[in-house]
Every structure is written in structure tokens, then in C-alpha cells.
N, C-alpha and C positions, 0 to 999 in steps of 0.2 A: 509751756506752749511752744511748739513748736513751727517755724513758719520754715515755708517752701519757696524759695527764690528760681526762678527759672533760668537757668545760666546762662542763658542767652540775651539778657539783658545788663549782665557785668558790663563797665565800662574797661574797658582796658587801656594802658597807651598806646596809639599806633605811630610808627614810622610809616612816612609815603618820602620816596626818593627819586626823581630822573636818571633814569639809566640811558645811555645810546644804544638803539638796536644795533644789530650788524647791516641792517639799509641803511641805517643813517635817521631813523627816523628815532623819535624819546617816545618814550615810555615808562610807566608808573609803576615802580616795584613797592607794595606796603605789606608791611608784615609787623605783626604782634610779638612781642622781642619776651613778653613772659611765658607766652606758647611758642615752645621752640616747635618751630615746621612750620606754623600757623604765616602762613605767604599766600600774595596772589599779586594780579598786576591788571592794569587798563593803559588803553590809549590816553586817559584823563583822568584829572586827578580823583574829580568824582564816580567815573568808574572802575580804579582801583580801591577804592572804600569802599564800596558796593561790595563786589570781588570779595572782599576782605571779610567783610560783615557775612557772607554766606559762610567760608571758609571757616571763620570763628565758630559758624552755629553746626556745622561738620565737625568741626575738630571739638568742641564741647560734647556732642553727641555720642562719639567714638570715645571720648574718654568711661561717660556714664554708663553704655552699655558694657562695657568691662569693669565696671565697679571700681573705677580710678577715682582718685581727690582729684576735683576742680581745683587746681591753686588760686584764691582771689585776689584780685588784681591791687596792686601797691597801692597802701595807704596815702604817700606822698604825689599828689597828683598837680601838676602845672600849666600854665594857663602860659601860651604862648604858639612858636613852633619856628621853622624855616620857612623860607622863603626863597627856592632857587628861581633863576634868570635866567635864560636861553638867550646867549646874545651871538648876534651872527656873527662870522670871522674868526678863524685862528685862534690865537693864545694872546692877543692885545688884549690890554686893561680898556676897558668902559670907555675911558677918556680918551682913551687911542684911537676908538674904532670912530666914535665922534670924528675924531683929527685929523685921519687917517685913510683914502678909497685906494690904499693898496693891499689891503686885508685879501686874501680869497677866499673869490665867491665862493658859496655854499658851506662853508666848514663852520665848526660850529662849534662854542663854550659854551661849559656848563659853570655856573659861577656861584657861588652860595654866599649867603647874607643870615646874619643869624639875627633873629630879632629877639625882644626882653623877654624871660622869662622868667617869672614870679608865681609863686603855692598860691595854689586855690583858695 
């Protein structure tokens, strides 16, 4: 027997990252790191998933029409993720900015916090 999966229901891992535009403003860069190319980006985090989700079902699609393998996505899969921090001020630590009202205004850290991660 043969069964038919529709590739566009693979789970893949995603990265979703805070990038600083060149305004100044953040933005979601996510990209699927086993489909190399497979990227996209939003103002938020949930519409860089979005973004991403479409791109997946593009980049899946382009492979099929040319009669490419789908490679399927790692059997080890993990249950966790990051968690960045936009915190206002300079390059003081957390506790600084707390401390501290000579930070300048507007400038801006990006701070990463890794949280537990454990297999599925």
C-alpha cells in the first residue's frame, strides 16, 4: 500500500530571530534551516510564521514540479525554544537599566535568554 502525504503538512523546525531594521525598528526573520533558502520575515512573530508557512508550501511545490526529493524533516524533534527581550537602553545589563536613568533614550538591546530544552 501505498499512502500519499501532502508535503505541506511536514513539521519542520523553525528558527524565528529579532533582527534591527535599518529604522531602528525589529523585525522577525524565520527561516527553516533544513530547506536551505526557505526564509521570510514579519513585523511580529506570528506574522513571520505565517510568512514562513506560505514559503514552505512554495518551496515544497517548486521542488515537486521538478521531480526533486522532499528531504523529511529530522526525526529528533524538541520541545522548547528562545526567548528574546527587547530592552530599552544601550548595552547595560537588565539590572543596570533598572539602576540606572542615564541609559540613552531610544537605543535599544537585543538580549537572548535560552530556555530548557527537552525531545519530544
Amino acid at each position: 500500500m501505498t499512502v500519499v502525504v501532502d508535503p505541506s503538512v511536514l513539521q519542520y523546525p523553525v528558527e524565528i530571530r529579532p533582527e534591527l531594521a535599518a529604522d531602528g525598528s525589529v523585525v522577525y526573520m524565520a527561516e527553516i534551516p533544513e530547506l536551505p533558502g526557505c526564509m521570510s520575515h514579519g513585523t511580529t512573530i506570528e506574522e513571520a510564521r505565517q510568512s514562513l508557512e506560505d514559503a514552505k508550501r512554495e518551496y515544497l511545490a517548486a521542488l515537486e514540479e521538478r521531480n526533486l526529493p522532499i528531504p523529511p524533516p529530522s526525526p529528533q524533534r524538541v520541545v522548547g525554544g528562545v526567548t528574546w527581550t527587547v530592552i530599552e537602553g544601550g548595552t547595560a545589563a537588565a539590572s543596570e537599566i533598572a539602576a540606572s536613568s542615564s541609559i540613552p533614550p531610544g537605543s535599544v538591546r537585543l538580549r537572548r535568554r535560552t530556555e530548557a530544552l527537552e525531545p519530544a
